[in-house]
C-alpha positions as CSV (number, residue, x, y, z in Angstrom):
1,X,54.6,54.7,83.1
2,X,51.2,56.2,81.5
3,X,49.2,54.0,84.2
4,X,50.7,55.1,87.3
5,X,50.9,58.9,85.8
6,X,47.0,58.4,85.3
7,X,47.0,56.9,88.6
8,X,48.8,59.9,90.1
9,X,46.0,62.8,88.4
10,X,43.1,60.5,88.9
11,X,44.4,60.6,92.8
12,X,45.1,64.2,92.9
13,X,41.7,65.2,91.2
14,X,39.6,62.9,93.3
15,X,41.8,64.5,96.6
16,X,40.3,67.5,94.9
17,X,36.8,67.1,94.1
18,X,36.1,65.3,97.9
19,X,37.1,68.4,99.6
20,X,34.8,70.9,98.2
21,X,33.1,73.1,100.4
22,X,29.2,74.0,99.8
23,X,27.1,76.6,99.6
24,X,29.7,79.2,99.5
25,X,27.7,82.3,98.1
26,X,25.7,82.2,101.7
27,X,26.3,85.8,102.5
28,X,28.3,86.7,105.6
29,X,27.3,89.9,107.2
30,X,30.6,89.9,109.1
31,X,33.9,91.7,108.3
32,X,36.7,91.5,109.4
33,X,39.8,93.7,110.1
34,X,42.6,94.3,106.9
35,X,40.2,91.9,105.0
36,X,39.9,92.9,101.3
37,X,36.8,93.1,98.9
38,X,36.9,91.7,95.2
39,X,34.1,92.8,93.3
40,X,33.3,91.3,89.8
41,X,30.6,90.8,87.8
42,X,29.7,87.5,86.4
43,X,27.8,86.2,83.0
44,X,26.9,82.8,83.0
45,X,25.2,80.5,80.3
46,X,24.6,78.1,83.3
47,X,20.7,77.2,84.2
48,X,19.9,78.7,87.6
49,X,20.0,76.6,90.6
50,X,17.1,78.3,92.9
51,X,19.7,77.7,95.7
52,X,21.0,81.1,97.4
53,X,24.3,78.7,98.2
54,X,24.8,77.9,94.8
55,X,23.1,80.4,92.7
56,X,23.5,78.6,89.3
57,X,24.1,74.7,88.5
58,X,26.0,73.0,86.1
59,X,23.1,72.5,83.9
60,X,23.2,74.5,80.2
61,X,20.6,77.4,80.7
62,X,17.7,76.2,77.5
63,X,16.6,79.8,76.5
64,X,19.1,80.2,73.7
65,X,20.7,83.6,74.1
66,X,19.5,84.3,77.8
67,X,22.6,85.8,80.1
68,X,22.1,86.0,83.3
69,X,24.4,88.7,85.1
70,X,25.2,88.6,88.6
71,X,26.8,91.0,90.6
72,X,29.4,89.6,93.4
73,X,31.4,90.2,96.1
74,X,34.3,88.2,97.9
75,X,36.0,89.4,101.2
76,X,39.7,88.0,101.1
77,X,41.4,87.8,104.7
78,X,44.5,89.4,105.5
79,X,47.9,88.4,103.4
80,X,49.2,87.5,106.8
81,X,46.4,85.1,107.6
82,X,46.4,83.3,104.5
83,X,48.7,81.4,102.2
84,X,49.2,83.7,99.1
85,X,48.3,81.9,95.8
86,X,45.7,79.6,97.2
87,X,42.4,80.3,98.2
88,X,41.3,80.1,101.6
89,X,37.6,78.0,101.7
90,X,35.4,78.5,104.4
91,X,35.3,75.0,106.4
92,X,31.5,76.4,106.7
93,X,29.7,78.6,105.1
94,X,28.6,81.3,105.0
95,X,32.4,81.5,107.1
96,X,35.0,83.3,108.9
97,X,36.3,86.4,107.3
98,X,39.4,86.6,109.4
99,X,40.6,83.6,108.5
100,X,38.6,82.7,104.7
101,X,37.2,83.9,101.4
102,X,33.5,84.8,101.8
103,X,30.9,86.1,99.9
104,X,29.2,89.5,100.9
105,X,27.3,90.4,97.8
106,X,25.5,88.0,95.4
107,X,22.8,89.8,93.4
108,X,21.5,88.8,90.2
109,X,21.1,91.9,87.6
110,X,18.9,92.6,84.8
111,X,21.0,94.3,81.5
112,X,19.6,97.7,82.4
113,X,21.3,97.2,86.0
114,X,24.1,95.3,84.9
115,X,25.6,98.3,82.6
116,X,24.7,100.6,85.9
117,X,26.4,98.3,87.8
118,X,29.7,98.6,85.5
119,X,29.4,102.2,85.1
120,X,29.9,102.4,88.9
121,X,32.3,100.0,89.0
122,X,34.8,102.1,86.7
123,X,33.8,105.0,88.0
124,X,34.8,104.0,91.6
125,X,38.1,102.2,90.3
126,X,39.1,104.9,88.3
127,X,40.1,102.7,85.2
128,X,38.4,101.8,82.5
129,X,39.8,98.2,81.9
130,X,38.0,95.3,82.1
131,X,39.6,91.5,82.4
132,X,37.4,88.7,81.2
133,X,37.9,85.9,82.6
134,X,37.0,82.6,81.0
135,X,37.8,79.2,83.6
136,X,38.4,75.8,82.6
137,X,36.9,72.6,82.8
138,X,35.5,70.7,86.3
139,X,34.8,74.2,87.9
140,X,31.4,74.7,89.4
141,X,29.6,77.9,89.8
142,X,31.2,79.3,92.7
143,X,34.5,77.5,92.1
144,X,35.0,80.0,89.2
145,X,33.6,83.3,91.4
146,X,36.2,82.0,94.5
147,X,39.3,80.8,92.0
148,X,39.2,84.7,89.7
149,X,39.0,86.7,92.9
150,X,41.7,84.9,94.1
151,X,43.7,85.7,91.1
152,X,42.1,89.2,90.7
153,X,43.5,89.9,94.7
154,X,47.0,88.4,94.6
155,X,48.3,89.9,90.7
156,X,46.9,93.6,92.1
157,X,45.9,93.8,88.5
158,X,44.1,97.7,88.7
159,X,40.9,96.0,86.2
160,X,37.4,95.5,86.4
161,X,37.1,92.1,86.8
162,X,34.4,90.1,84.6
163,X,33.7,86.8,85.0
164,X,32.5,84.5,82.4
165,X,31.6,81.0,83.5
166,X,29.7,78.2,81.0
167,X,28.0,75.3,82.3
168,X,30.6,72.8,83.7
169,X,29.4,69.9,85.8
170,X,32.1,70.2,88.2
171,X,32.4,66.6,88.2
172,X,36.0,64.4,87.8
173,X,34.2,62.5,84.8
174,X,32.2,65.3,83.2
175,X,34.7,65.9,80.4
176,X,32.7,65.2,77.6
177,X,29.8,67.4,78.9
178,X,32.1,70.3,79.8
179,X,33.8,70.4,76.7
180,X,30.1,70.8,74.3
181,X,28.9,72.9,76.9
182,X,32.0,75.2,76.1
183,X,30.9,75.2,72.5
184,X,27.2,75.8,73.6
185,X,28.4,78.9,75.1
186,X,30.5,80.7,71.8
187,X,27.7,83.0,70.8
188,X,27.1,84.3,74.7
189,X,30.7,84.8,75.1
190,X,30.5,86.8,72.0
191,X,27.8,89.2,73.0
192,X,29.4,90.2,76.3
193,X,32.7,91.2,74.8
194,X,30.7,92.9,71.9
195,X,28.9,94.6,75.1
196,X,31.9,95.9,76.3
197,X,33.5,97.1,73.3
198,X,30.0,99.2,72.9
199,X,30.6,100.4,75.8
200,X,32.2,104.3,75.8
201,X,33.1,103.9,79.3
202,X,35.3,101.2,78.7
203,X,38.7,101.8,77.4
204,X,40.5,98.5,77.0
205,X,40.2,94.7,77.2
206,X,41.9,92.1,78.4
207,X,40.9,88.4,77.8
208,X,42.3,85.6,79.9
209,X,41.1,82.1,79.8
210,X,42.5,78.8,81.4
211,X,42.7,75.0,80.2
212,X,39.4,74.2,78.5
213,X,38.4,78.2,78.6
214,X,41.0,78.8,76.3
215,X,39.0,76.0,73.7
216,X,35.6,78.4,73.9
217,X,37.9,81.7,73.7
218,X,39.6,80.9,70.4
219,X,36.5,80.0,68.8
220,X,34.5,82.4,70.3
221,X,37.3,84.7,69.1
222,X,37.8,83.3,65.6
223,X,33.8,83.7,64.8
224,X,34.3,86.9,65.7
225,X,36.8,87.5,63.4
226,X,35.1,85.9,60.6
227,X,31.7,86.9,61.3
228,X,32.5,91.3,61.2
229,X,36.5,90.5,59.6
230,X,37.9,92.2,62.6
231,X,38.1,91.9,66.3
232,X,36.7,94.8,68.7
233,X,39.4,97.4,68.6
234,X,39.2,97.5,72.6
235,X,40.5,94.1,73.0
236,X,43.9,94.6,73.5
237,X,45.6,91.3,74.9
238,X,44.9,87.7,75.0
239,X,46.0,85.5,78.0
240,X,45.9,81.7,77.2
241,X,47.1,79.9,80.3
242,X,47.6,76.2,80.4
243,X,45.3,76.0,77.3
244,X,43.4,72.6,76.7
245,X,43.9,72.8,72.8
246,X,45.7,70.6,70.6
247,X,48.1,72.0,69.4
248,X,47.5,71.7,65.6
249,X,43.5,72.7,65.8
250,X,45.0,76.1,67.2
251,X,47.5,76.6,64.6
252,X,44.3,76.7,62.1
253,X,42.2,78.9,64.8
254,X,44.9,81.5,64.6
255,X,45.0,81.5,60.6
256,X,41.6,83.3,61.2
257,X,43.1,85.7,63.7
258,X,46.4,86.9,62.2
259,X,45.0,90.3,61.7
260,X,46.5,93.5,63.6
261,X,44.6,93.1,66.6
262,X,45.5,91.6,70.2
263,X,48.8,90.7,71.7
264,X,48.6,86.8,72.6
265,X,50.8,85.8,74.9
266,X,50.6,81.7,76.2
267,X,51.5,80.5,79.5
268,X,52.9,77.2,78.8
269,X,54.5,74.2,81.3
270,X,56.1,71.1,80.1
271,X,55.5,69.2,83.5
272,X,51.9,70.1,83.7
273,X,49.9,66.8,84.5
274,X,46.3,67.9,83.8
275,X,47.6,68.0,79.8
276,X,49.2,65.2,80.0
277,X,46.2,63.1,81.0
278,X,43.6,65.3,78.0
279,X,46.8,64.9,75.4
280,X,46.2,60.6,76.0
281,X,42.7,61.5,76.4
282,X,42.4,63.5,72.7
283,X,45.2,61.0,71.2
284,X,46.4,64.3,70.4
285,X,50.7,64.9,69.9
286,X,50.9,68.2,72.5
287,X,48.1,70.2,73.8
288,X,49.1,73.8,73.1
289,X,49.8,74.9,77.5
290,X,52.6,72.1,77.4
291,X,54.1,72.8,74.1
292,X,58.2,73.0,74.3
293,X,58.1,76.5,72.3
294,X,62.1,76.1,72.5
295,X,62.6,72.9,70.5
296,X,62.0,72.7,66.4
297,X,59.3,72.5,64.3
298,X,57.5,74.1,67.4
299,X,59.3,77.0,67.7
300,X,59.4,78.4,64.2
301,X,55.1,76.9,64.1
302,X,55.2,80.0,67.4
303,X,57.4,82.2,65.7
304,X,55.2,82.0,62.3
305,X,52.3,82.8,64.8
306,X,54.0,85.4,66.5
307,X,52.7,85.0,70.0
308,X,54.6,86.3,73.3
309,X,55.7,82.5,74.6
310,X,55.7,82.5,78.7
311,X,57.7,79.2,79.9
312,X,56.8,78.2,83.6
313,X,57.7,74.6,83.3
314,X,60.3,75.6,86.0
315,X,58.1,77.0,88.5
316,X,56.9,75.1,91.2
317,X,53.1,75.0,90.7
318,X,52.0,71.6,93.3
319,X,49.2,69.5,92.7
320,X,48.8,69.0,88.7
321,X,50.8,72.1,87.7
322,X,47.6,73.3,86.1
323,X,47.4,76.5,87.5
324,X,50.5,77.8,87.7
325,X,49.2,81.5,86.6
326,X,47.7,81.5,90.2
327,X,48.8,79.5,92.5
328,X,52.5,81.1,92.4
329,X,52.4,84.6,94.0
330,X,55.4,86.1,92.1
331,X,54.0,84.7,88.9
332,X,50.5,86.1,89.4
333,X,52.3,89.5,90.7
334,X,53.9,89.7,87.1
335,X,51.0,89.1,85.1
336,X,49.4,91.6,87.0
337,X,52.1,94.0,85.7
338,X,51.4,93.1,82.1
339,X,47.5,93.4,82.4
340,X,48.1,96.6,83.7
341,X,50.8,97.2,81.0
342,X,48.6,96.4,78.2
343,X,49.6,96.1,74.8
344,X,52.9,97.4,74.7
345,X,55.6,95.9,72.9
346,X,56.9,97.9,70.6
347,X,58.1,95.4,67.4
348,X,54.6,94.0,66.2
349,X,56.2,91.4,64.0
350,X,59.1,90.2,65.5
351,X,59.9,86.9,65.9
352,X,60.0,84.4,69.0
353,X,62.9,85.1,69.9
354,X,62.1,88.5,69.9
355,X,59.6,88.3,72.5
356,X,59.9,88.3,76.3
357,X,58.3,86.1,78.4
358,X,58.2,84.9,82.3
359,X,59.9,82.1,84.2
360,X,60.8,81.2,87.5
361,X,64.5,80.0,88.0
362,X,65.0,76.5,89.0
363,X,67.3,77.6,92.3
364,X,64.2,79.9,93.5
365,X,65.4,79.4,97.0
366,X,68.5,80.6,96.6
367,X,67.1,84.2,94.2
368,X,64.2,84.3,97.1
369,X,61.6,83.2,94.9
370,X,62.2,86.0,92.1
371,X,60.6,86.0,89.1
372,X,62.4,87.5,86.3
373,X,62.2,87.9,82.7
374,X,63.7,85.4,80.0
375,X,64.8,87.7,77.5
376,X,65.9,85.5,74.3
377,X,67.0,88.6,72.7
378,X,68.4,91.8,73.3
379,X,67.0,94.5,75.4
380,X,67.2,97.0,72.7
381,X,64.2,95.1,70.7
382,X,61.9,96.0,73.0
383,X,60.6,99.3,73.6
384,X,61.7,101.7,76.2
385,X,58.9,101.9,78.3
386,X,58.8,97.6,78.3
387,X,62.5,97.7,79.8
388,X,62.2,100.8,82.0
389,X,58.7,98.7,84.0
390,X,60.5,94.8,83.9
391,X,64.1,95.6,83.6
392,X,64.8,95.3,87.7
393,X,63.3,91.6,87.7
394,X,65.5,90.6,84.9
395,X,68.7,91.6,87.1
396,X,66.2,90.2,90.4
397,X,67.1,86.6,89.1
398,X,70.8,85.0,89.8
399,X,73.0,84.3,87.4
400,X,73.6,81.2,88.2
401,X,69.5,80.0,88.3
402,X,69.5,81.6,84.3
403,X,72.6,79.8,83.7
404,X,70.6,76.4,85.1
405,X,67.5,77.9,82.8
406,X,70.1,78.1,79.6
407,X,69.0,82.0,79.8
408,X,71.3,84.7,78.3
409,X,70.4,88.3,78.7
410,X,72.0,91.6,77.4
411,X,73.0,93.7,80.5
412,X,70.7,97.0,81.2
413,X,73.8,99.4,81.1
414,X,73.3,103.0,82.8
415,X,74.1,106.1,80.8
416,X,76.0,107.9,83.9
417,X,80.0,107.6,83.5
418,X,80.0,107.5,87.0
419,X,79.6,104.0,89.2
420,X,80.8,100.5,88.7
421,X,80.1,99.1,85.1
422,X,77.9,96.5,85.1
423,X,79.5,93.1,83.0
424,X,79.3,93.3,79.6
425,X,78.7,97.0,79.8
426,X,80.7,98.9,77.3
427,X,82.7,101.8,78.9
428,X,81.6,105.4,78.2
């Protein structure tokens, strides 16, 4: 069973890596009708590649404590001319706008510029949140830039978007290498969210990492934490999806982060292949993105923790399941929702089953896809203005598909005494 389930990732990953386009950042000086323009900027620890296609290689960047900044721009096509949750890559570059994601800014920034180029950024947006975004491993340079303006298009999250990408090889066996050049890049990481929390334009932070970016997140985190005794009061939530991290190493990160600070919330799936293959890889018990959070000592390990626990193991994902946060449209709609939300539950210390979290019903066809909200507890432990923004996807999903999820909810029951009562809604 472990060979042919190797067999199966080593098959899908190598389908993967063959297809890759090249030199995407070429700019395109075309446009095209409905399209739509992500722009983000982007720190990297990577060692420039002195290619305009490529911009920076996987190669670790030898001037300790040298940034590079580089300000970006993506055209996305149309909704109707693409397939939502996937991104579109141009069969050749610089590519067809209409139809695929091209680039039509790549411009590398001093730090004088680079904090001009944010100012204008949130002054044009109109917000002053920023996401960080912090990929995973076997992602090259434009991969990364490509993959988060995917994301940053399809959850409508109303950020800044910030890229920060470390020197991964992009290559199938590059493990090794990705993983220290993760650790290389702890300091860097550090000084740009520093950066922004200097910053008096920016109001809040959000941090979101996937698979290996979750492994230089925590620690970047955790020095933080035990370098000044607090994190930056800006950063307000934590996103770990699909996180490469065994599962006991985090429960020692987090001793170091316990303090009031962030919400963290953890986007877990039990079928994800990707952490099935590092778990054999790491001779590890669970890596933390396919923990069971339902099932003992686990769930009272979370609980003790007190993270918000997202289940997606039902949700269709494809491929390896890796990427779930993405590549499903009503999942990445949601989160967008809850970047925008922020930090808003109201019941800092309540347990697991206190929490909310997100999961698509096993009979999606049947609900049209919804997403809805598992709710483990009542309603009434969450605050108002948490029920009032998710409490119509919570009555989206069937009850039948919770039923098939082992999902029990407490009804939202109107105040009017006029109207049909909704079941298990008391009369007034």
């Amino acid at each position: 069973m472990r060979k042919s389930l190797s067999f199966v990732v080593l098959a899908l990953l190598l389908a993967a890596c063959a297809g890759r386009p090249e030199n995407l950042l070429l700019i395109s000086d075309q446009r095209a009708a409905g399209a739509t323009e992500i722009e983000m900027l982007v720190a990297t620890t990577r060692l420039p590649s002195g290619d305009p296609g490529t911009l920076f290689s996987g190669e670790r960047n030898q001037v300790l404590g040298d940034i590079k900044i580089v300000d970006i721009a993506i055209s996305i096509p149309p909704d109707e001319a693409r397939k939502v949750g996937q991104v579109q890559f141009p069969k050749k570059a610089p590519g067809d706008p209409a139809r695929e994601f091209v680039t039509t800014r790549a411009k590398v920034l001093e730090i004088p510029d680079a904090q001009n180029a944010l100012r204008s950024m949130l002054r044009n947006k109109g917000t002053g949140h920023v996401l960080v975004f912090i990929h995973g491993y076997n992602n090259r340079f434009e991969d990364a830039v490509f993959s988060y303006a995917q994301f940053v298009h399809d959850s409508g999250a109303p950020v800044i978007p910030t890229l920060f990408t470390w020197p991964s090889r992009g290559q199938l066996l590059g493990y090794g290498y990705d993983r220290e050049s993760a650790n290389y890049s702890r300091d860097a990481l550090e000084e740009i969210l520093r950066r922004l929390d200097r910053n008096p334009a920016v109001t809040q932070i959000t941090v979101m990492a996937h698979s290996m970016g979750n492994w230089l997140t925590l620690e970047t985190l955790r020095q933080m934490e035990i370098r000044s005794g607090r994190l930056p009061g800006k950063i307000d939530t934590v996103i770990m999806a699909a996180p490469d991290v065994d599962f006991d190493v985090f429960r020692t990160q987090m001793r170091s982060l316990k303090n009031a600070g962030p919400q963290y919330i953890l986007l877990a799936s039990q079928d994800d292949l990707a952490l099935s293959v590092s778990r054999r890889v790491w001779g590890s018990s669970v890596r933390l993105g396919a923990v069971d959070a339902a099932a003992e000592p686990r769930r009272s390990e979370l609980e003790d923790i007190g993270l918000m626990v997202v289940d997606l193991t039902e949700a269709e994902g494809g491929g390896l399941n890796h990427a779930k946060y993405a590549s499903v449209p009503e999942i990445a709609k949601v989160l967008g929702e809850r970047i925008a939300a922020g930090h808003t539950l109201g019941v800092p210390k309540a347990t697991l089953g206190d929490r909310i979290g997100l999961a698509t019903a096993s009979g999606a066809a049947a609900v049209g896809g919804a997403v809805g909200l598992v709710v483990t507890a009542p309603l009434a432990v969450v605050d108002a203005n948490e029920r009032d923004r998710f409490g119509h996807r919570v009555s989206a999903v069937g009850e039948d598909a919770k039923a098939g999820l082992g999902i029990t909810t407490a009804p939202t029951c109107p105040t009017e005494r006029f109207g049909p009562r909704p079941v298990g809604c008391p009369e007034l």
